[in-house]
Backbone as ProteinMPNN parsed JSONL, in Angstrom:
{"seq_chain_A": "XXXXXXXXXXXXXXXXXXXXXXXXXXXXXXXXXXXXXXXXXXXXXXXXXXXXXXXXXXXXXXXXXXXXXXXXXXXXXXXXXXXXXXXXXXXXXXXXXXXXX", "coords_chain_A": {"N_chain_A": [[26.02, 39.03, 122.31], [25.668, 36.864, 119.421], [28.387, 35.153, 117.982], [28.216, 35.091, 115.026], [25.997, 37.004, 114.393], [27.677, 39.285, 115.229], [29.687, 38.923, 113.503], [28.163, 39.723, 111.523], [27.723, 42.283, 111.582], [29.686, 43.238, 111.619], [30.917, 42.85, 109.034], [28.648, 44.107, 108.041], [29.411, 47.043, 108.135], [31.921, 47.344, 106.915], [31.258, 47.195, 104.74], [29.62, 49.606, 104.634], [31.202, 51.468, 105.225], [33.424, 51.124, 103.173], [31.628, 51.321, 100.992], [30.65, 54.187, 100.855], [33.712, 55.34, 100.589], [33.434, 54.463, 98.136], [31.91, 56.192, 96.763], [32.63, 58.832, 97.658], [34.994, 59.581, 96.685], [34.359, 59.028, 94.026], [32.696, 61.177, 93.414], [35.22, 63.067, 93.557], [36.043, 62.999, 91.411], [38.046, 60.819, 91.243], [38.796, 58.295, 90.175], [40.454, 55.714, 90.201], [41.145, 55.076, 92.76], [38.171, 55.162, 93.932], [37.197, 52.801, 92.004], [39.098, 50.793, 93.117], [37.859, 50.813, 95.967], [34.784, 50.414, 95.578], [35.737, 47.728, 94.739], [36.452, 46.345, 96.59], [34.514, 46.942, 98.616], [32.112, 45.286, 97.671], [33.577, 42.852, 97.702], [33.684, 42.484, 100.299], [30.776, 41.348, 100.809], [30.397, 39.571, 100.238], [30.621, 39.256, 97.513], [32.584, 38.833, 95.365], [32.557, 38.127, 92.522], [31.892, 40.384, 91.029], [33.683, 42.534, 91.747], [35.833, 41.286, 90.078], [34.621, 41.372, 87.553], [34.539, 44.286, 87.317], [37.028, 44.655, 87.43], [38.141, 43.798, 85.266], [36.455, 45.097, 83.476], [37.438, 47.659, 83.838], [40.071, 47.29, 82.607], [39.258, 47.169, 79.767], [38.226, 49.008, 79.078], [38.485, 51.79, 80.901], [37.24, 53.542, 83.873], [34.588, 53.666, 83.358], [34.112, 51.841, 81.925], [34.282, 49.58, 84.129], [32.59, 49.822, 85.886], [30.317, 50.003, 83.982], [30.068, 47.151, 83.315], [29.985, 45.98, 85.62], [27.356, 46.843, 86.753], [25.703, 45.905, 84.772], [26.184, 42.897, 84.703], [25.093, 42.609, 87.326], [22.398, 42.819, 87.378], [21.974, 41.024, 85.282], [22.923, 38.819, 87.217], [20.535, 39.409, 88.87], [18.405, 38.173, 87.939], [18.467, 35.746, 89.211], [18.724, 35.508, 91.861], [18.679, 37.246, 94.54], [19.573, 41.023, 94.312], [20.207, 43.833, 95.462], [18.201, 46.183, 93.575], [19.135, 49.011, 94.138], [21.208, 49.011, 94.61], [22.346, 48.178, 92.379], [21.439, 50.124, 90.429], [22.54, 52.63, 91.399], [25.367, 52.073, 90.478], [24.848, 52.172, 87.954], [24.775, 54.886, 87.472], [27.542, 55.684, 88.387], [28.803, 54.775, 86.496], [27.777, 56.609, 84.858], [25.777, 56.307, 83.222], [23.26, 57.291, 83.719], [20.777, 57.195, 82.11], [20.283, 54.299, 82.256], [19.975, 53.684, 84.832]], "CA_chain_A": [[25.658, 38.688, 120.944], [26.514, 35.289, 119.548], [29.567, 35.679, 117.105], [27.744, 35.157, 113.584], [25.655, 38.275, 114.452], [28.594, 40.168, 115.213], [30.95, 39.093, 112.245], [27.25, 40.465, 110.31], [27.753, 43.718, 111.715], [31.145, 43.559, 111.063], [30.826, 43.027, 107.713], [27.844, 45.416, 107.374], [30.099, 48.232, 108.711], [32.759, 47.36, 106.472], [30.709, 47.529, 103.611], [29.005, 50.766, 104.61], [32.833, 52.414, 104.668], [33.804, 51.16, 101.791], [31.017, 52.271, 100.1], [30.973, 55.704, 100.852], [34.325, 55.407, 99.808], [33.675, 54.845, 96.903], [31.046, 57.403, 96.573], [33.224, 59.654, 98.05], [36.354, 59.635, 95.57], [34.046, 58.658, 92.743], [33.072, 62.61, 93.519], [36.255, 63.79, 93.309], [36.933, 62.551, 90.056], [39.301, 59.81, 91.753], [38.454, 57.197, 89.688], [41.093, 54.806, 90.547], [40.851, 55.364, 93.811], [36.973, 55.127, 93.675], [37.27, 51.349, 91.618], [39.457, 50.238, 94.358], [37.087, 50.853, 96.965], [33.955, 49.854, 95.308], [35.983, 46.501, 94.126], [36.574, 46.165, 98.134], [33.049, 46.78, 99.158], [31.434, 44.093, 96.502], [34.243, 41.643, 98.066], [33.396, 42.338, 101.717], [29.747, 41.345, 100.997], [30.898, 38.306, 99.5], [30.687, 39.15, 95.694], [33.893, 38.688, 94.36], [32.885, 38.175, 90.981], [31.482, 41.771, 90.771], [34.685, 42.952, 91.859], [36.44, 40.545, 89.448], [33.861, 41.678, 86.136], [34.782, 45.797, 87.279], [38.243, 44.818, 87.451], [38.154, 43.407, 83.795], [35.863, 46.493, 82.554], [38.641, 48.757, 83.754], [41.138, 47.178, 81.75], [38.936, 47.405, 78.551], [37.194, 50.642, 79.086], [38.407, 52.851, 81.802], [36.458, 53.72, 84.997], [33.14, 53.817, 82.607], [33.494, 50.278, 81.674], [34.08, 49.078, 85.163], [30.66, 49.981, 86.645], [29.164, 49.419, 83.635], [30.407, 45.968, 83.667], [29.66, 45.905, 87.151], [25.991, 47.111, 86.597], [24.848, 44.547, 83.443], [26.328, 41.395, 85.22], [24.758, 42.516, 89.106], [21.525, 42.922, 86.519], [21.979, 39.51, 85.46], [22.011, 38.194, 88.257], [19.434, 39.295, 89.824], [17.277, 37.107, 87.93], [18.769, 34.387, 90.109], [19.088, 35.895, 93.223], [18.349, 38.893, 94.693], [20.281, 41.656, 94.523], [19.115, 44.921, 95.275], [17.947, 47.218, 92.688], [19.53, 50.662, 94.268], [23.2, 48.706, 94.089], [22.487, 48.515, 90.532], [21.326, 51.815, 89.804], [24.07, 52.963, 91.666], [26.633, 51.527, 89.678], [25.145, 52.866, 86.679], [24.77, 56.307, 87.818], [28.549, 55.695, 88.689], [29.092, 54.631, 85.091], [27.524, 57.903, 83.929], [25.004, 56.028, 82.261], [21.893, 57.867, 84.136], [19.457, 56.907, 81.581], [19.943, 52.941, 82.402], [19.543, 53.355, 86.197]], "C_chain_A": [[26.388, 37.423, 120.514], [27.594, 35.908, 117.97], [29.106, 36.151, 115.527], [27.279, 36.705, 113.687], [26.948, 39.194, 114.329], [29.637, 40.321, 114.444], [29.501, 39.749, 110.908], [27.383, 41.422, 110.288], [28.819, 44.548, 111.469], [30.982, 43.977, 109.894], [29.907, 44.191, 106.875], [28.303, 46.724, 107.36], [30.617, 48.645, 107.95], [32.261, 47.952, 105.091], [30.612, 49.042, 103.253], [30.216, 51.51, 104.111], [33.104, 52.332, 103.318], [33.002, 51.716, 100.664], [31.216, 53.969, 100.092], [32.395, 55.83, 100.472], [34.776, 55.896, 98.537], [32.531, 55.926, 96.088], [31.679, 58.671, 96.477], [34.558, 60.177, 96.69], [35.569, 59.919, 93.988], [33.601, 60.583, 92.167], [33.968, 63.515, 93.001], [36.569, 63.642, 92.252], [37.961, 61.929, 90.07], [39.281, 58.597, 91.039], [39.472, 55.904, 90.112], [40.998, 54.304, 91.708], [39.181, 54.451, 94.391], [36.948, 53.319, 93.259], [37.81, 50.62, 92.526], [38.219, 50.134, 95.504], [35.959, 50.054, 96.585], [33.883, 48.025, 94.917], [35.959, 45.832, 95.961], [35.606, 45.989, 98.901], [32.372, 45.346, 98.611], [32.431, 43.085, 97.247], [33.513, 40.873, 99.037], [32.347, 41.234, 101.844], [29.656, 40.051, 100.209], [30.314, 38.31, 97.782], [31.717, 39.348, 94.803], [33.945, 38.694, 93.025], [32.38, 39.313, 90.167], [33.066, 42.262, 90.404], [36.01, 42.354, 90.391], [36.181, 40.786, 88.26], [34.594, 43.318, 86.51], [36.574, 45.624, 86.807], [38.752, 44.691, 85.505], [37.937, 44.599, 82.976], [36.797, 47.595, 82.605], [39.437, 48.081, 83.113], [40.658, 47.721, 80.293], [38.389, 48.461, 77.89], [37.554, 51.409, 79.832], [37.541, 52.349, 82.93], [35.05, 53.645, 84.92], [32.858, 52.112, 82.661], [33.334, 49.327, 82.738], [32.913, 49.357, 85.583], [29.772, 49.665, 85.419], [28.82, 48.042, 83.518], [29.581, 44.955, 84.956], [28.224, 45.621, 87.086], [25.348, 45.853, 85.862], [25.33, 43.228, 84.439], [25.797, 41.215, 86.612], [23.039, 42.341, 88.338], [21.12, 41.397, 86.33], [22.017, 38.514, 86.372], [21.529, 38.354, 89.553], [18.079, 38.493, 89.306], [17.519, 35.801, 87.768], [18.576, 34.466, 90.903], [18.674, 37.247, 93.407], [19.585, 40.169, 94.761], [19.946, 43.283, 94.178], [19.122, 46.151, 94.383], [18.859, 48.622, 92.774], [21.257, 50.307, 93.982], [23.2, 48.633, 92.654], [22.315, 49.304, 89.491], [22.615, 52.619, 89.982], [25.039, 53.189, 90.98], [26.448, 51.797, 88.346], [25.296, 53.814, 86.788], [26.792, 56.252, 87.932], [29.394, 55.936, 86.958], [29.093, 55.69, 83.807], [26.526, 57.188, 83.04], [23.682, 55.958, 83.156], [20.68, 56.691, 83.508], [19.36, 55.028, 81.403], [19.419, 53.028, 83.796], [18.279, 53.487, 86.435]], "O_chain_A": [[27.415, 36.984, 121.032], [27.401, 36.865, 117.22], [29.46, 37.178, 114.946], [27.978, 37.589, 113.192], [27.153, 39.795, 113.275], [30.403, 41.285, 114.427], [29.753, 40.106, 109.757], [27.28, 41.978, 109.194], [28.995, 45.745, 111.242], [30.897, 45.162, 109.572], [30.091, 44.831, 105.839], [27.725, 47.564, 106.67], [30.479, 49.834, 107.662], [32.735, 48.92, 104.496], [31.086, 49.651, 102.295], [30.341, 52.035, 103.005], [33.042, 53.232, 102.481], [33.417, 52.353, 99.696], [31.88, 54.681, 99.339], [32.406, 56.803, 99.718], [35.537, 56.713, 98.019], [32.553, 56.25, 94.9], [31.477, 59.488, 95.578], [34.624, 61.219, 96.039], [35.95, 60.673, 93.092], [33.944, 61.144, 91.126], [33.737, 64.464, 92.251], [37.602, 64.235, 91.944], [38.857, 62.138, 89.252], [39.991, 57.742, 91.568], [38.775, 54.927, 90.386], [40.77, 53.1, 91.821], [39.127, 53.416, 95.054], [36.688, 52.549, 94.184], [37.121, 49.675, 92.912], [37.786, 49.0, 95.705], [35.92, 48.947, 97.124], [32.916, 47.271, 94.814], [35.338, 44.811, 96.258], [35.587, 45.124, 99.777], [32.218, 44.409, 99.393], [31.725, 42.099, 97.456], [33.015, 39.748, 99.075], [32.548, 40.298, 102.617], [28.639, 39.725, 99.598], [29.728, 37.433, 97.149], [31.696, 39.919, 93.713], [34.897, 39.071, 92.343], [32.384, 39.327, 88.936], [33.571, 42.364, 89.286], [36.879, 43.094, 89.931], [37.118, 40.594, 87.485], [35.444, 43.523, 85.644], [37.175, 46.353, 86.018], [39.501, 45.391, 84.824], [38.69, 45.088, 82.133], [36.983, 48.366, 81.664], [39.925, 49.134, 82.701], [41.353, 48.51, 79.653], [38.161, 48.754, 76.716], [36.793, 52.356, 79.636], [37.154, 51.188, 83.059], [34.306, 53.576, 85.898], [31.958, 51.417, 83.132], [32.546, 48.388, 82.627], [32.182, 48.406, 85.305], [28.663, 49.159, 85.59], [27.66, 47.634, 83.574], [28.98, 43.889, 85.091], [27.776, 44.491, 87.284], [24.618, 45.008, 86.38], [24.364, 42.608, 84.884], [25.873, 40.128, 87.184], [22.39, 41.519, 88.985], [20.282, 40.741, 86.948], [21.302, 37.512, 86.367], [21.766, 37.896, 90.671], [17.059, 38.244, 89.948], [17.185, 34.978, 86.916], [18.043, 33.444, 91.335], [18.402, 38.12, 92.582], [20.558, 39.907, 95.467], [19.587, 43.808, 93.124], [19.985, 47.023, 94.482], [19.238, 49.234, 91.775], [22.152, 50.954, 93.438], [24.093, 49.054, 91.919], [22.694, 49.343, 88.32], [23.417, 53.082, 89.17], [25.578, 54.284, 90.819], [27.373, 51.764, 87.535], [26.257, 54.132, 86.088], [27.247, 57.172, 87.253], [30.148, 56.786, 86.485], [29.666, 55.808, 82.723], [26.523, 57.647, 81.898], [23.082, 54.901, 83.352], [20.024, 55.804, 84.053], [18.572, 54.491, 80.624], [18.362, 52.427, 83.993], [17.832, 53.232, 87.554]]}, "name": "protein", "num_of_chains": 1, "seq": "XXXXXXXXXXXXXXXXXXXXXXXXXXXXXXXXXXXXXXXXXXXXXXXXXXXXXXXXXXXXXXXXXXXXXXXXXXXXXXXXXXXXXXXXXXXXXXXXXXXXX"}
């Protein structure tokens, strides 16, 4: 395999973990835990400024305001770029705010 491929699969791997991660904790009612991870995943996949808006929303809101944070600005831009719909449901469902996802 030529390297690019294989730093993709890397990265897709990394992602995958981290997500479940943060799936995983977000479960448990780990929330801290859970924001970490999910801020880690969003990095991997080169979106730092996800990670960077959740990090903010947890200061101003808790574990709620981080994903919802998260959610409205991955929202925004996706009508630039693509970014796929189920990561943004996701992240509201995460948020506890069902009836946006």
């Amino acid at each position: 395999m030529m390297p690019g491929v294989i730093s993709f699969f890397v990265t897709a791997f990394d992602f995958v973990v981290l997500a479940s991660l943060w799936a995983d904790y977000y479960l448990k009612r780990m929330h801290e835990e859970s924001l970490e991870s999910a801020k880690a995943a969003f990095t991997v996949m080169g979106m730092a400024e996800i990670a960077d808006v959740m990090a903010k929303g947890y200061e101003e809101n808790g574990y709620r305001g981080a994903m919802t944070s998260a959610a409205e600005t991955m929202a925004e831009f996706s009508k630039q770029t693509y970014i796929s719909p189920y990561f943004i449901a996701e992240t509201y469902v995460f948020a506890e705010g069902h009836g946006m996802a």
